[in-house]
C-alpha positions as a Python dict, from the first residue, in 0.01 Angstrom:
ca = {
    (1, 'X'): (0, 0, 0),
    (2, 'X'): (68, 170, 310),
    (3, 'X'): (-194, 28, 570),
    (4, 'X'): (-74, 134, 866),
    (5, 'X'): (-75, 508, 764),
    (6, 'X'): (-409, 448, 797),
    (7, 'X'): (-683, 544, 1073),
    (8, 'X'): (-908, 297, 1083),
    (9, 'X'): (-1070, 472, 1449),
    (10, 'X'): (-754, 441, 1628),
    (11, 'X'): (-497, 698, 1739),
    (12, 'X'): (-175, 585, 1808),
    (13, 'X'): (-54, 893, 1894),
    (14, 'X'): (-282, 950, 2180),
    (15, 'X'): (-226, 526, 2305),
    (16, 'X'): (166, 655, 2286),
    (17, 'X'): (124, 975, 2498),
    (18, 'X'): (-82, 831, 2770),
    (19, 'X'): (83, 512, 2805),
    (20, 'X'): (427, 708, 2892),
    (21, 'X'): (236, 921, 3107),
    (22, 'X'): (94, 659, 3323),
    (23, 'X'): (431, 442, 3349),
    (24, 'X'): (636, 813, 3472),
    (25, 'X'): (364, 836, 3750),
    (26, 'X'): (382, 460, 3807),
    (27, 'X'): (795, 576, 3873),
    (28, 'X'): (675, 867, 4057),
    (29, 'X'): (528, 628, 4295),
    (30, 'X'): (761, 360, 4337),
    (31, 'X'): (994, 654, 4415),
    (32, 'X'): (801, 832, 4685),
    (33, 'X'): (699, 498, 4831),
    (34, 'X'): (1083, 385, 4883),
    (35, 'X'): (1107, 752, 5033),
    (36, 'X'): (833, 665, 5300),
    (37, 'X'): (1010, 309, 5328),
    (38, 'X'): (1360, 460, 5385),
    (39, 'X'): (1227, 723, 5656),
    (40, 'X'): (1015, 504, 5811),
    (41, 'X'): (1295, 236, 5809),
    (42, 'X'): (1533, 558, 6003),
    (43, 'X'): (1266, 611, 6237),
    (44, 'X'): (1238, 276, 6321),
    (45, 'X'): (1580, 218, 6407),
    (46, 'X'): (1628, 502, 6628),
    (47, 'X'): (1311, 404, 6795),
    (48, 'X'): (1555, 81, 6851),
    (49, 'X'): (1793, 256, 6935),
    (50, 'X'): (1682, 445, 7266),
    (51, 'X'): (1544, 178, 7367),
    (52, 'X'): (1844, 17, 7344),
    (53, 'X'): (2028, 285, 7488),
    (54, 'X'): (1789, 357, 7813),
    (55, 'X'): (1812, -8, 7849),
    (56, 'X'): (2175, 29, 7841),
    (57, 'X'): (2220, 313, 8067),
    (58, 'X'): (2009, 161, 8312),
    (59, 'X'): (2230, -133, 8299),
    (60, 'X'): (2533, 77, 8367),
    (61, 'X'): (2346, 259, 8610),
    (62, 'X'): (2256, -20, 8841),
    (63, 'X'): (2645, -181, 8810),
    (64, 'X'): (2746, 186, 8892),
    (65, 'X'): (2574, 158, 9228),
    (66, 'X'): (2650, -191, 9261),
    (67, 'X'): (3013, -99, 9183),
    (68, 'X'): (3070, 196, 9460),
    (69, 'X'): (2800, 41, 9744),
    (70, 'X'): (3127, -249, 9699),
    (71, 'X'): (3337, 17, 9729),
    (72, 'X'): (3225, 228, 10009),
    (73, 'X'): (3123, -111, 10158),
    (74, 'X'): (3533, -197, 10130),
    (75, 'X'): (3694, 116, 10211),
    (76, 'X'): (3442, 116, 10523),
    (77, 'X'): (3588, -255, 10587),
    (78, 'X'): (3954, -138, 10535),
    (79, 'X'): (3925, 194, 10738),
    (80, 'X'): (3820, -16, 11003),
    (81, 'X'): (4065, -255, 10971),
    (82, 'X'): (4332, -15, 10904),
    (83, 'X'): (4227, 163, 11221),
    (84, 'X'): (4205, -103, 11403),
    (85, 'X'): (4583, -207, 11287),
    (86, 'X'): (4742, 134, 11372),
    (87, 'X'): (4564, 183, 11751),
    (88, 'X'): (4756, -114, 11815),
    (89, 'X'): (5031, -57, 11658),
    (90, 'X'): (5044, 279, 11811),
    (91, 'X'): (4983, 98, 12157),
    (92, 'X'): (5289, -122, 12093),
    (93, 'X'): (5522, 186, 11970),
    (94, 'X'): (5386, 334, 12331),
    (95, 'X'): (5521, 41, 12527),
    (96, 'X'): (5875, 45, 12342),
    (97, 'X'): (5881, 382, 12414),
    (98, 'X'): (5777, 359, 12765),
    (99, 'X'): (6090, 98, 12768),
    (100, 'X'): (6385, 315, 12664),
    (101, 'X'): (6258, 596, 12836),
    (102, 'X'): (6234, 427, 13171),
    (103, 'X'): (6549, 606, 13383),
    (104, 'X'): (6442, 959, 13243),
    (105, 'X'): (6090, 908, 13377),
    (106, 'X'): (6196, 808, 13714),
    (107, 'X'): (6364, 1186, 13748),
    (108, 'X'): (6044, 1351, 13595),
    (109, 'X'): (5831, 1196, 13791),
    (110, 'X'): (5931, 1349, 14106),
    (111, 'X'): (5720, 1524, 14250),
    (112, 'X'): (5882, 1872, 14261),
    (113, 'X'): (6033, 1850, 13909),
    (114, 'X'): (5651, 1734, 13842),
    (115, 'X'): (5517, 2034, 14014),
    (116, 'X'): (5757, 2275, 13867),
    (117, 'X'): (5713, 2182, 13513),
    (118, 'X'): (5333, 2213, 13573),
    (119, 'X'): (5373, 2549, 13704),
    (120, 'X'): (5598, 2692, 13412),
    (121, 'X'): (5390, 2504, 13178),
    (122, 'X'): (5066, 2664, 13288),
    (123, 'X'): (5178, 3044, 13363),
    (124, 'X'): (5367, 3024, 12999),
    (125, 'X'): (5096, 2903, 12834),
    (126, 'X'): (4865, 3171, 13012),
    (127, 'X'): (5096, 3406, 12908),
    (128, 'X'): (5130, 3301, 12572),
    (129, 'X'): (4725, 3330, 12567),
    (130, 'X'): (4720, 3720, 12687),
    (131, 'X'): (5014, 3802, 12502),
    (132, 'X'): (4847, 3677, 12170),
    (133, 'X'): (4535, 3824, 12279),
    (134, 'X'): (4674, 4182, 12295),
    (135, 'X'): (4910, 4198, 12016),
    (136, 'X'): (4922, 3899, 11806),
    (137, 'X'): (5140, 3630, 11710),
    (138, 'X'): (5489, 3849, 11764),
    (139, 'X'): (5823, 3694, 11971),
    (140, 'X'): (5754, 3682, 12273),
    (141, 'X'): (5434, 3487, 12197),
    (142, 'X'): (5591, 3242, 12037),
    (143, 'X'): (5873, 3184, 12285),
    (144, 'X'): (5601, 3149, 12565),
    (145, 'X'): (5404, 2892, 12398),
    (146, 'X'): (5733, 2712, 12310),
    (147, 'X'): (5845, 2683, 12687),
    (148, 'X'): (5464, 2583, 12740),
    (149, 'X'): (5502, 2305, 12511),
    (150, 'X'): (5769, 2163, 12614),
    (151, 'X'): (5711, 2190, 12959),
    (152, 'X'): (5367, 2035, 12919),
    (153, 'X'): (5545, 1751, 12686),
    (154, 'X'): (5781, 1689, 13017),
    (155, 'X'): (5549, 1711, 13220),
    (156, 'X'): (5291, 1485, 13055),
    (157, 'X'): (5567, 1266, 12917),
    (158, 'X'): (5593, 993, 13209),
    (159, 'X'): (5271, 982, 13259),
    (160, 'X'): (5212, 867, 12887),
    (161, 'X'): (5500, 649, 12863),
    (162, 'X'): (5515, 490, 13165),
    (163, 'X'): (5609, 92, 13177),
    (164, 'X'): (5489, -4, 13496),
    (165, 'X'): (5241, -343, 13487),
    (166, 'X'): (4932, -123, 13628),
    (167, 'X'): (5000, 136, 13384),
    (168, 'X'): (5094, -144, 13071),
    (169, 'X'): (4758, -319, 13174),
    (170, 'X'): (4561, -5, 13183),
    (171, 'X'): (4669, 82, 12820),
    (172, 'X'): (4563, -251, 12704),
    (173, 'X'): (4216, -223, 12775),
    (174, 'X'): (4225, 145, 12687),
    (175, 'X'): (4347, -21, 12316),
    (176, 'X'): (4100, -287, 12365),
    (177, 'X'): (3819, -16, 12423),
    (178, 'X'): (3935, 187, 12105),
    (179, 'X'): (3932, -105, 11932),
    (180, 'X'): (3592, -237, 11971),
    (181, 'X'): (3487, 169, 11923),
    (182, 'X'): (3618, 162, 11611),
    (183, 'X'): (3420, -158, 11558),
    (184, 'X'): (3090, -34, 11628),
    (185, 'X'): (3172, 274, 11430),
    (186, 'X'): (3174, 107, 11127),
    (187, 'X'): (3104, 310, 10826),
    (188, 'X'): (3005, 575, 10999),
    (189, 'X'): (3372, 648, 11098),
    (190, 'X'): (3537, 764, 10788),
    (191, 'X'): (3222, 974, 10703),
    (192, 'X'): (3279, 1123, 11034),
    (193, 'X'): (3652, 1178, 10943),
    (194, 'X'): (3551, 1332, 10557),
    (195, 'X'): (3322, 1544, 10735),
    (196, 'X'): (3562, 1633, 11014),
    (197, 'X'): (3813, 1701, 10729),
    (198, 'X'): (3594, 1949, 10501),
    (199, 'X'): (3467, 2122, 10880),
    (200, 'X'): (3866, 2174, 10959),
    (201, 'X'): (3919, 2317, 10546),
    (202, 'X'): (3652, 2539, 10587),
    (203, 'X'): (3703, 2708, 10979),
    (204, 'X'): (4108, 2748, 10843),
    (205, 'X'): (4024, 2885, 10467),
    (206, 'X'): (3709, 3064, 10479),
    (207, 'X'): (3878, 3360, 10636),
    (208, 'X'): (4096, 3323, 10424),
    (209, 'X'): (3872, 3319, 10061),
    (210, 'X'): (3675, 3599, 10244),
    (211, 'X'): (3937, 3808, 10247),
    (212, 'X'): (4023, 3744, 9911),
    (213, 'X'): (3692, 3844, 9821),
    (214, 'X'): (3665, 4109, 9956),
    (215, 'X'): (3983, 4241, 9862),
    (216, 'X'): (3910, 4109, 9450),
    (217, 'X'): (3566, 4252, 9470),
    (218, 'X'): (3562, 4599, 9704),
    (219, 'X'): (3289, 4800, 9798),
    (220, 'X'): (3230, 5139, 9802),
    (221, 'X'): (2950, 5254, 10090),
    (222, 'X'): (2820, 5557, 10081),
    (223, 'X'): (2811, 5667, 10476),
    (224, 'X'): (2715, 5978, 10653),
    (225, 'X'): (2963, 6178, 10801),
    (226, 'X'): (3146, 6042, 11117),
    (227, 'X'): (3072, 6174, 11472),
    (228, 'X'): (3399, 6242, 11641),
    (229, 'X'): (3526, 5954, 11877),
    (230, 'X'): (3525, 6028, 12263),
    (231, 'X'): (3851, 5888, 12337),
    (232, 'X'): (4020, 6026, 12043),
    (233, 'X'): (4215, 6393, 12033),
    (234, 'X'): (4425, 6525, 11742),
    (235, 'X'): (4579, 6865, 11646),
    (236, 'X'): (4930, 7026, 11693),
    (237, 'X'): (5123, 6916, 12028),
    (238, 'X'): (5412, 7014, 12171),
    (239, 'X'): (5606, 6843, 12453),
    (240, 'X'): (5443, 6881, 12786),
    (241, 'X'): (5716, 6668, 13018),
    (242, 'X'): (5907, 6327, 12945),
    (243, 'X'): (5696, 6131, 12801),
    (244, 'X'): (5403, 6348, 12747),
    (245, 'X'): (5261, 6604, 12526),
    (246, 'X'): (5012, 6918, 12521),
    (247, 'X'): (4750, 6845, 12272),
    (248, 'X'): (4387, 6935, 12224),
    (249, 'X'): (4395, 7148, 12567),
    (250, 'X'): (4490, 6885, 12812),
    (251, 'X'): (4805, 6666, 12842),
    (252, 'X'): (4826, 6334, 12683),
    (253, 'X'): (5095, 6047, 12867),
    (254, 'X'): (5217, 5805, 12569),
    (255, 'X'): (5130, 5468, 12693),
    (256, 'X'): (5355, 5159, 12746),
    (257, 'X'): (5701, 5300, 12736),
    (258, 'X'): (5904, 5522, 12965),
    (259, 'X'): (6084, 5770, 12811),
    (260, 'X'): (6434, 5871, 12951),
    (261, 'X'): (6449, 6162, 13193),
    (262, 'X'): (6542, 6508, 13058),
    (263, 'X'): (6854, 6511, 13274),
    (264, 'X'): (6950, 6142, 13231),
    (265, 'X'): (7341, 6085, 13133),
    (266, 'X'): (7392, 5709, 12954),
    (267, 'X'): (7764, 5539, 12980),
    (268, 'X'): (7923, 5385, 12659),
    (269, 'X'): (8114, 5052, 12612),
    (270, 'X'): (8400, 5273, 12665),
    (271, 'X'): (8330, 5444, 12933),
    (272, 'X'): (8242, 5796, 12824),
    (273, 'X'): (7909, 5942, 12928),
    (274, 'X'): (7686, 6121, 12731),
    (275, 'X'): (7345, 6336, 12753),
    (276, 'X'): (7141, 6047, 12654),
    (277, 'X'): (6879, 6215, 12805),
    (278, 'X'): (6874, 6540, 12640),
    (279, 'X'): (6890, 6350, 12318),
    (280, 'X'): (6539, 6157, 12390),
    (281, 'X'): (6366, 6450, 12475),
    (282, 'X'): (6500, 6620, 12094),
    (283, 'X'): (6396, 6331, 11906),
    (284, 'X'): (6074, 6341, 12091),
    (285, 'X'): (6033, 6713, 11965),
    (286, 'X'): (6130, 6621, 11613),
    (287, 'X'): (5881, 6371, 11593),
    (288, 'X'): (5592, 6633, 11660),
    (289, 'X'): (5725, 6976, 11515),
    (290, 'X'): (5489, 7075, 11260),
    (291, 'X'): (5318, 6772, 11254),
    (292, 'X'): (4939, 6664, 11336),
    (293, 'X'): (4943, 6402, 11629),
    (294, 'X'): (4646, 6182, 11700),
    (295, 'X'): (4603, 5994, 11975),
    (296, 'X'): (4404, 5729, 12106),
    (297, 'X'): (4303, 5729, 12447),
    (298, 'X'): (4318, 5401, 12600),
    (299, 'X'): (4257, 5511, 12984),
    (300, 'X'): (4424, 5770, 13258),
    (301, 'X'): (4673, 5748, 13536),
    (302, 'X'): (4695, 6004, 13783),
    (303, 'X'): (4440, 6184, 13642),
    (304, 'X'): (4617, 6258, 13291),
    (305, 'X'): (4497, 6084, 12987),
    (306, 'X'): (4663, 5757, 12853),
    (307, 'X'): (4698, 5633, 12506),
    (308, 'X'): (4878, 5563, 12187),
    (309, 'X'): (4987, 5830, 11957),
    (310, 'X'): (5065, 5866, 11573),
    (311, 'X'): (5236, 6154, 11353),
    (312, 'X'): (5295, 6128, 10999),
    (313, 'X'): (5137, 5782, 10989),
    (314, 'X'): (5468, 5655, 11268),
    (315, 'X'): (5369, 5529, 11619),
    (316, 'X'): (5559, 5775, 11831),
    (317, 'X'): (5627, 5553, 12103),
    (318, 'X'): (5768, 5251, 11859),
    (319, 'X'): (5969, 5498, 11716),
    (320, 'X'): (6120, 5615, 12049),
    (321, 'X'): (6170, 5258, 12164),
    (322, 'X'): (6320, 5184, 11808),
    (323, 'X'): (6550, 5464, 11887),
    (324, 'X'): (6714, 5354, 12171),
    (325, 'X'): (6532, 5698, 12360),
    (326, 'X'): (6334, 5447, 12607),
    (327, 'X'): (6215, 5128, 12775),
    (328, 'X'): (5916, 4914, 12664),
    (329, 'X'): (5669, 4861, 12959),
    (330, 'X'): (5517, 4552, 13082),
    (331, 'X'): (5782, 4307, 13029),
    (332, 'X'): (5668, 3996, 12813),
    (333, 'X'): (5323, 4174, 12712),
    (334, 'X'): (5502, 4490, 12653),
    (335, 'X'): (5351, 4668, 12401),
    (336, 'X'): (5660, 4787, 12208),
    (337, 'X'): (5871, 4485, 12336),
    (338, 'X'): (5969, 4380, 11968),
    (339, 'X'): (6098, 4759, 11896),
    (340, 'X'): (6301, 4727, 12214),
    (341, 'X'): (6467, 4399, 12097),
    (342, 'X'): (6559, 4588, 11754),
    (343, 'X'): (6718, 4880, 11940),
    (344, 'X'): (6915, 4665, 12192),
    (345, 'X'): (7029, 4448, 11847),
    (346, 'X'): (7107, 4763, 11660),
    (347, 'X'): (7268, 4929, 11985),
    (348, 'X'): (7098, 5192, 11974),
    (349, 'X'): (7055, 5500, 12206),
    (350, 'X'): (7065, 5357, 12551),
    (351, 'X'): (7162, 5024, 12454),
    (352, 'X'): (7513, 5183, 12333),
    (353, 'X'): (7624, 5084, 12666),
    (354, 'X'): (7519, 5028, 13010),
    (355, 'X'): (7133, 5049, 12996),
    (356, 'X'): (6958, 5172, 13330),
    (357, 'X'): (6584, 5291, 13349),
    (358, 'X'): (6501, 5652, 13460),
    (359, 'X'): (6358, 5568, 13813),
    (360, 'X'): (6696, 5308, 13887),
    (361, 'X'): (6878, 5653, 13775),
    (362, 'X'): (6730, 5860, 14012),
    (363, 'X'): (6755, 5617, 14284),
    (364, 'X'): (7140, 5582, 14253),
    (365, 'X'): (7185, 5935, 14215),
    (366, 'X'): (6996, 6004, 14557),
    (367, 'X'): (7108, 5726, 14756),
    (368, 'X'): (7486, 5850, 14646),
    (369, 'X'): (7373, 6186, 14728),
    (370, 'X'): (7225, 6075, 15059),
    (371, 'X'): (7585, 5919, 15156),
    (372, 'X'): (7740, 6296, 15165),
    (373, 'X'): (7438, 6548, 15216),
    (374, 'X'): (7404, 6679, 15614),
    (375, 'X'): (7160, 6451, 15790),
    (376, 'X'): (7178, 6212, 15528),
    (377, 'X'): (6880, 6442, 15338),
    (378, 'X'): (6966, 6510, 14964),
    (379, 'X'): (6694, 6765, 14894),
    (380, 'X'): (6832, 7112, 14834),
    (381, 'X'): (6601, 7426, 14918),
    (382, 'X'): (6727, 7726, 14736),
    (383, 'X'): (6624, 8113, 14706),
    (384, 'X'): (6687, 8248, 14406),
    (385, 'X'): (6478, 8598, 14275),
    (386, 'X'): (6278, 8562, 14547),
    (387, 'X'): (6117, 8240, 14484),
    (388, 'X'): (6167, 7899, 14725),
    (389, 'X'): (6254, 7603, 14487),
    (390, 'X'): (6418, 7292, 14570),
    (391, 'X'): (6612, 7056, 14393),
    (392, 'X'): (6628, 6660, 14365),
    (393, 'X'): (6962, 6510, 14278),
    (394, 'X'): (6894, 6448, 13945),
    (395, 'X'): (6859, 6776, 13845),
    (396, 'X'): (7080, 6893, 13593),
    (397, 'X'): (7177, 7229, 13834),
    (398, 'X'): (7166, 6968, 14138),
    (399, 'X'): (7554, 6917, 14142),
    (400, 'X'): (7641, 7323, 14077),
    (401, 'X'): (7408, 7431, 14353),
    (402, 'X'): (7554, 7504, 14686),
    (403, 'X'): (7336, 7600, 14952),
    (404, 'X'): (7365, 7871, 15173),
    (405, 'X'): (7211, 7876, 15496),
    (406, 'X'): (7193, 8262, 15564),
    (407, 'X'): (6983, 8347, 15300),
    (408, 'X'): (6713, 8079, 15444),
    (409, 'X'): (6818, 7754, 15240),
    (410, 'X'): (6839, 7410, 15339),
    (411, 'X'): (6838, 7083, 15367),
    (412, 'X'): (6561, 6895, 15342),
    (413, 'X'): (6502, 6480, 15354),
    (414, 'X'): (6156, 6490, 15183),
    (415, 'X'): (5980, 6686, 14903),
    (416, 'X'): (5665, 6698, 15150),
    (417, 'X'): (5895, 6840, 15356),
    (418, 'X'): (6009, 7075, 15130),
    (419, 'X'): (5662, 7183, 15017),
    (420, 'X'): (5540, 7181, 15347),
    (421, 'X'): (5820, 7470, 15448),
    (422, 'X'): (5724, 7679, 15121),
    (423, 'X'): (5991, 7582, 14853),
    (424, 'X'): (5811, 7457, 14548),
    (425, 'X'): (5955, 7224, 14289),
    (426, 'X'): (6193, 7350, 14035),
}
């Protein structure tokens, strides 16, 4: 008999089917309720853990400041001390010095050794100042404010390091005063040094950085055509005199050399003598044949204009000077005085031999021809074609020139004398 085949008003199929359904959603929720759990457990714990961390960091944070206030409070306390250690140390060094250097002060103390090394120390170091100004850091600069140092140093030395008791006292309580500066300082002081520091880094490499700048970076400006400059000529030139050139329809004078005279004659080392005059007046023309010279005007002298000229991109009077065709003007703040020293090292031109400038030349040569001439007056008046000329003894046709009295020459001892009896200059 199979009972349980039977209905009887139950279905077990339907208890089955419903029953597993219910126990999978009763999984379903355990599931998604240890999902909540685990996020909510995640969320939790970082919630712990910034706190933890801001509490943390503000830990750190207030040991950081405790930590450098110590530190700047220290390095404040050791500056001091430190400062305080090396003014006196520096005071004692002084008096050592002061010591040894006892029998050379005695001699610089005097008072014309005193004075003199004042007075070099002061015109050198003016000198030094203007020559700087002008044209830069070159030679002579630097040799002037050399001889100004040390002159000052000599000068200032035994009045530093003196070991007398008034002067030994009066440096104690200067060290006494620094001291007790340095005291009430306090931290302030090596803030004030940082500061000084970064001030000094900046004033020595901004120019610096701003030239690097502007030379990694360059800008291109559009600007309007420029107006010609006043003091500014350029064009073809040709030579005008020693010296001098015709450009731009007047005469330009090249400024802070003296070029040799036309007629000049230079003696070597070995005794011969040469045209060293003729040969400055061609390498002045081969500097300016076919070329366009500019010049800057700078000022005039006896009414003719002044200035600096250029050809090809070359300075014409540095490359005169360079030559050995000239002389560099105004001695220490000569202009070309560094091309001078190359042409005197390279022996060059002039320098070959006995070196004498153009207006000592024409002194000798009319003082010797003063010894001989009639009356002791030099100056030959000549006829020649009709025309009254006269001739100074540096002229190149002086010396082959013989005057002859019946056809109205002379002698004269002046060129207003000359001019003033109708003979003009040759």
């Amino acid at each position: 008999m199979r009972w349980w085949r039977r209905n009887e008003g139950f279905e077990w199929k339907d208890y089955v089917r419903t029953t597993v359904l219910v126990r999978r959603q009763q999984r379903r929720d355990k599931i998604e309720a240890a999902k909540d759990a685990a996020v909510e457990g995640v969320k939790e714990a970082g919630r712990k853990g910034l706190a933890a961390g801001a509490a943390g960091a503000e830990v750190a944070g207030q040991a950081a400041v405790k930590i450098a206030k110590s530190a700047a409070e220290g390095a404040a306390a050791g500056a001091e001390k430190g400062l305080a250690i090396f003014v006196r140390g520096a005071a004692a060094a002084r008096s050592r010095i002061a010591e040894a250097s006892a029998p050379a002060n005695a001699r610089l103390v005097g008072p014309r050794l005193s004075l003199a090394l004042g007075v070099v120390a002061g015109l050198a170091g003016a000198g030094a100042g203007i020559r700087v100004a002008q044209f830069g850091w070159d030679l002579d600069a630097v040799l002037l404010f050399c001889v100004a140092m040390v002159s000052g140093l000599l000068w200032l030395w035994p009045r530093v390091f003196s070991n007398t008791a008034e002067a030994e006292d009066d440096w104690a309580v200067r060290t006494e005063r620094v001291v007790a500066a340095v005291d009430r300082a306090g931290s302030w002081l090596p803030m004030g040094a940082m500061a000084a520091v970064g001030l000094a880094v900046v004033w020595f490499a901004g120019p610096v950085l701003s030239r690097w700048v502007d030379s990694a970076a360059p800008v291109t400006v559009d600007t309007p055509e420029a107006k010609p400059v006043e003091d500014a000529v350029s064009g073809s030139a040709r030579i005008a005199g020693p010296g001098e050139l015709r450009i731009g329809g007047g005469i330009v004078r090249l400024d802070g050399l003296t070029l040799l005279d036309p007629d000049q004659t230079c003696q070597r080392d070995d005794g011969t003598t040469w045209p060293c005059g003729a040969a400055a007046k061609q390498a002045f023309e081969k500097l300016v044949r076919r070329q366009t010279v500019s010049c800057v005007i700078s000022g005039t002298a006896d009414g003719v204009r002044v200035g600096r000229c250029s050809a090809d991109g070359r300075d014409l009077g540095a490359e005169l000077v360079r030559g050995g065709h000239g002389f560099a003007d105004g001695l220490l703040w000569a202009a070309y005085s560094d091309d001078e020293q190359t042409a005197r090292a390279q022996k060059s031109g002039l320098w070959a031999g006995t070196a004498e400038r153009p207006d000592a030349w024409r002194a000798r040569l009319y003082s010797q021809a003063a010894a001989v001439a009639p009356g002791g007056c030099p100056i030959k008046g000549r006829t020649f074609r009709g025309k009254k000329t006269y001739l100074l003894p540096h002229s190149a046709e002086y010396a082959r020139t013989a005057i002859r009295q019946d056809r109205g020459e002379r002698w004269f001892c002046s060129e207003e004398d000359a001019r003033g009896a109708g003979f003009a200059a040759r």
